[in-house]
C-alpha positions as a Markdown table, in Angstrom:
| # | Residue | x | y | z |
|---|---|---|---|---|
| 1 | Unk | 30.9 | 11.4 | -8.2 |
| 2 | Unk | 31.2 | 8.2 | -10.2 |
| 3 | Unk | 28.2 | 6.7 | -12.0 |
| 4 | Unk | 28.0 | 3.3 | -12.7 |
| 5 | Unk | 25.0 | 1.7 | -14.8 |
| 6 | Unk | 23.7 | -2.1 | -15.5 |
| 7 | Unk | 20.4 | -3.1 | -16.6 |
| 8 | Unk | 19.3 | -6.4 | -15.1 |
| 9 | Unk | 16.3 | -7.2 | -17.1 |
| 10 | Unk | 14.2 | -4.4 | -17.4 |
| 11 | Unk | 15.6 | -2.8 | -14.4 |
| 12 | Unk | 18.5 | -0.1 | -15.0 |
| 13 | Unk | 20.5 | -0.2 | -11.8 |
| 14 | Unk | 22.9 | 3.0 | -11.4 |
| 15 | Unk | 25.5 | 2.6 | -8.4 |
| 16 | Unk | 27.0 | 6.0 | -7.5 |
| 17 | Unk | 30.0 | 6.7 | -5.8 |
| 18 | Unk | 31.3 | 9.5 | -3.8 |
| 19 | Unk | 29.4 | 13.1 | -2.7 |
| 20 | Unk | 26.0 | 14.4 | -4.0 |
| 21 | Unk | 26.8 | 17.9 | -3.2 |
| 22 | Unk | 25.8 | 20.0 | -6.6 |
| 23 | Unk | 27.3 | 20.8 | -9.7 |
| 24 | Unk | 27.7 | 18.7 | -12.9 |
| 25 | Unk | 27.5 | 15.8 | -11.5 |
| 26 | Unk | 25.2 | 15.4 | -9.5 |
| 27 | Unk | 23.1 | 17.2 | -12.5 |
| 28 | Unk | 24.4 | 13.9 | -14.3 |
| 29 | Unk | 22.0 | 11.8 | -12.8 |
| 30 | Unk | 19.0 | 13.1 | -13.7 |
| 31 | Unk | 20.5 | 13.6 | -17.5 |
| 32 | Unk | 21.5 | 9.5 | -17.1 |
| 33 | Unk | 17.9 | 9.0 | -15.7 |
| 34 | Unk | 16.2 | 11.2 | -18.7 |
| 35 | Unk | 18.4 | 8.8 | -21.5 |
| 36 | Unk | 17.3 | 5.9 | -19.8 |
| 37 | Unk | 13.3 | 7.2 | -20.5 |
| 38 | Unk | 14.2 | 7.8 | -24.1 |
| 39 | Unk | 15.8 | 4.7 | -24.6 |
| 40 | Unk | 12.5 | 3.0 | -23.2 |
| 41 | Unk | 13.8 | 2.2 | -20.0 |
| 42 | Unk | 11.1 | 3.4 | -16.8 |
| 43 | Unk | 12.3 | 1.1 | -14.1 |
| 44 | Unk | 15.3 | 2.6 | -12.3 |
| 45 | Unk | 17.3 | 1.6 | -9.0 |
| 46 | Unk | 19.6 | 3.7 | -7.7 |
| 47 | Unk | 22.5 | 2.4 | -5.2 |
| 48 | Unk | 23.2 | 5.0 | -2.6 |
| 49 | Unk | 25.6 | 2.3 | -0.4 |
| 50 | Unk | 28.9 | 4.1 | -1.9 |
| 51 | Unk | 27.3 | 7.7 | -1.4 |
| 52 | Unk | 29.1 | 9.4 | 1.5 |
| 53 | Unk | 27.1 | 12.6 | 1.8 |
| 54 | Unk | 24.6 | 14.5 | 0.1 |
| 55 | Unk | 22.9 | 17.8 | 0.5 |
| 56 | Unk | 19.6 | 19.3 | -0.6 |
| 57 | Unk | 21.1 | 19.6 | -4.7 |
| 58 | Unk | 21.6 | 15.6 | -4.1 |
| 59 | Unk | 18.0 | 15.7 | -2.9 |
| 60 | Unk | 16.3 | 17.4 | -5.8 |
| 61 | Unk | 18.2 | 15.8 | -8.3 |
| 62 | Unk | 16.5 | 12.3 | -6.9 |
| 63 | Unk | 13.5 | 13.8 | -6.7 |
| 64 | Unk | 13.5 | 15.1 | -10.4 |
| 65 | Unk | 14.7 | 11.9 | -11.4 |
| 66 | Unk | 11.9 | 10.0 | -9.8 |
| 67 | Unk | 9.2 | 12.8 | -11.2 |
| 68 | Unk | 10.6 | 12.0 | -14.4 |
| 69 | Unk | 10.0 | 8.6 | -14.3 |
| 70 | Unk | 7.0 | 8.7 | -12.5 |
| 71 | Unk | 5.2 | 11.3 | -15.4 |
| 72 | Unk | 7.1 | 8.1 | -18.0 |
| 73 | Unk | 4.6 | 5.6 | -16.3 |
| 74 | Unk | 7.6 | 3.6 | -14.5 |
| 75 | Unk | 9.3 | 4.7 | -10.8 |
| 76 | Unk | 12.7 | 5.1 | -8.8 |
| 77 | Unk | 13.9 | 2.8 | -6.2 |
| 78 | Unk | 16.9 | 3.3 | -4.0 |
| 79 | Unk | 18.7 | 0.4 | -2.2 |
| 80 | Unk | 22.2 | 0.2 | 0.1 |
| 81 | Unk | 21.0 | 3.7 | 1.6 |
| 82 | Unk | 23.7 | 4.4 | 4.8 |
| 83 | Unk | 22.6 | 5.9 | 7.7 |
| 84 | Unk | 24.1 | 9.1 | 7.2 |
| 85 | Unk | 21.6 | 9.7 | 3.7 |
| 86 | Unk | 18.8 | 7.8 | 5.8 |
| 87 | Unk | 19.2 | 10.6 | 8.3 |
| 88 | Unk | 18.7 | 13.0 | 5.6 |
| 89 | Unk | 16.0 | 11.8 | 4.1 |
| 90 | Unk | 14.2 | 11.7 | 7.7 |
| 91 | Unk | 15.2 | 15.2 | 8.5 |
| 92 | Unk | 13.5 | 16.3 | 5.1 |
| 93 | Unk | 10.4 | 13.7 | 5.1 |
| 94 | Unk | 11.8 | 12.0 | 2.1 |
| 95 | Unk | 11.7 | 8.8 | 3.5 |
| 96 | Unk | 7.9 | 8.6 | 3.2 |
| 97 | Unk | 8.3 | 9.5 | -0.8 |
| 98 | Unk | 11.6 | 7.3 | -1.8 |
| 99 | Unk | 10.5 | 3.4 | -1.7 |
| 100 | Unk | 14.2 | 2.2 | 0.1 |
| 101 | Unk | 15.5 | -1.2 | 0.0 |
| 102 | Unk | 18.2 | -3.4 | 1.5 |
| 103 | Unk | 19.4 | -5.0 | -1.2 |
| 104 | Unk | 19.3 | -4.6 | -5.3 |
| 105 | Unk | 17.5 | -8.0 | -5.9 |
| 106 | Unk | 14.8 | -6.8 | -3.3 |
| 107 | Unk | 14.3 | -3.5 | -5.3 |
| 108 | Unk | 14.1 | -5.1 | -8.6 |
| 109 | Unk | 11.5 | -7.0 | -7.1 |
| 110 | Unk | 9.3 | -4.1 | -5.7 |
| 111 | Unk | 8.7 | -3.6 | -9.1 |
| 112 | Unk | 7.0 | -6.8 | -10.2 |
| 113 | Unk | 4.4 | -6.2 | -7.3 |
């Protein structure tokens, strides 16, 4: 799992790479998430579109990271979400929770609204 972060304004954006399957690092994402609050950063979008797979650890540590966010007054978007994660996230209900996008700029947006 590779994580990749820009901020583009007030947005961090974090592009990961590879399998959300468990262990360290997919733990790393919710630690990248929690620096981001401490650094004053609440607005986070996450690009799934290089994400191959993910199980149910993948799943709670998104849903951590957007609790945390949420309890920090800001929120978690996710864009670029294939249809192998979109499946996932309609097996489990997710979909209705996680605000998904097409693209980065129409995230980034989202949060201007």
């Amino acid at each position: 799992m590779q994580i990749k972060e820009q901020m583009k304004g007030d947005v961090a954006v974090i592009a990961l790479k590879g399998k959300l399957m468990g262990g360290p690092e997919t733990m790393a994402i919710h630690t990248k998430v929690k620096e981001l609050i401490e650094s004053g950063v609440n607005k986070v979008v996450i690009d799934l579109g290089k994400v191959s797979w993910m199980n149910s650890t993948g799943l709670g540590a998104l849903m951590s990271s957007m609790t945390s966010l949420r309890n920090a007054d800001g929120d978690l978007k996710l864009t670029h979400v294939t249809d192998k994660v979109k499946s996932l996230f309609m097996i489990t209900k997710l979909i209705t929770i996680f605000d998904t996008f097409d693209t980065e700029e129409e995230a980034i947006a989202s949060f201007e609204k």
